[in-house]
C-alpha positions, 0 to 999 in steps of 0.5 A: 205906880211902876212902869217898865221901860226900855232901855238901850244898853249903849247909853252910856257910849252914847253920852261918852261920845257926845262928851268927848272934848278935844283935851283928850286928843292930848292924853294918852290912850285911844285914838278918838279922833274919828269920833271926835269928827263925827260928832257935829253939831249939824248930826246934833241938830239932826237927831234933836229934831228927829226926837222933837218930831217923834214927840210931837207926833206921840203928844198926849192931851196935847203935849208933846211928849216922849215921856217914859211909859208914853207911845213917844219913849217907845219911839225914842228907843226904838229910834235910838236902838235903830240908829245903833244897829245901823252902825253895826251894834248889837244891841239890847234893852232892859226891863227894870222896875221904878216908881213914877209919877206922870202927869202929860197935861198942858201947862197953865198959867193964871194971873188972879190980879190984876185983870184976871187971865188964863194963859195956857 
């Protein structure tokens, strides 16, 4: 069933940044020292515990979750759009069409032998 999502145009900057390694302090080309300071673990830390956070607080039957189409993706862009404008970007989503497939349900697991149990 297609779902449309947002999605913020600076995600690709958003990977870069996190992927930058300190071989490229030796290559030619821009400065990416600042950015290379910014990008802590702690800040990461941070910002996956704020995503954590807003799935938890978006579960659907249970499950946290921030799974497209749910309440906590919308709350993932607008979090990550927020932090992006706050650091002076412009910023923009898309609505684009795909197929997907949902299924936010509490995972189980069930032992038939021996001594039969339902772990959930």
């Amino acid at each position: 069933m297609p779902k449309h999502a947002r999605v913020p145009l600076l995600v690709a900057a958003a990977i870069a940044a996190l992927t930058v390694s300190s071989a490229a302090s030796t290559a030619v080309g821009p400065d990416t020292s600042a950015l290379r300071e910014a990008v802590t673990p702690a800040g990461i830390m941070e910002h996956q515990s704020e995503l954590q956070a807003i799935a938890t607080a978006n579960a659907v039957n249970g499950v946290p979750t921030r799974a497209v189409g749910t309440p906590g993706y919308k709350a993932s862009v607008d979090y990550v759009a927020g932090l992006l404008e706050d650091a002076g970007y412009e910023v923009t989503t898309q609505d684009f069409r795909y197929e997907a497939f949902i299924d936010v349900t509490l995972p189980e697991f069930e032992r038939v032998s021996p001594d039969p149990d339902v772990y959930v």
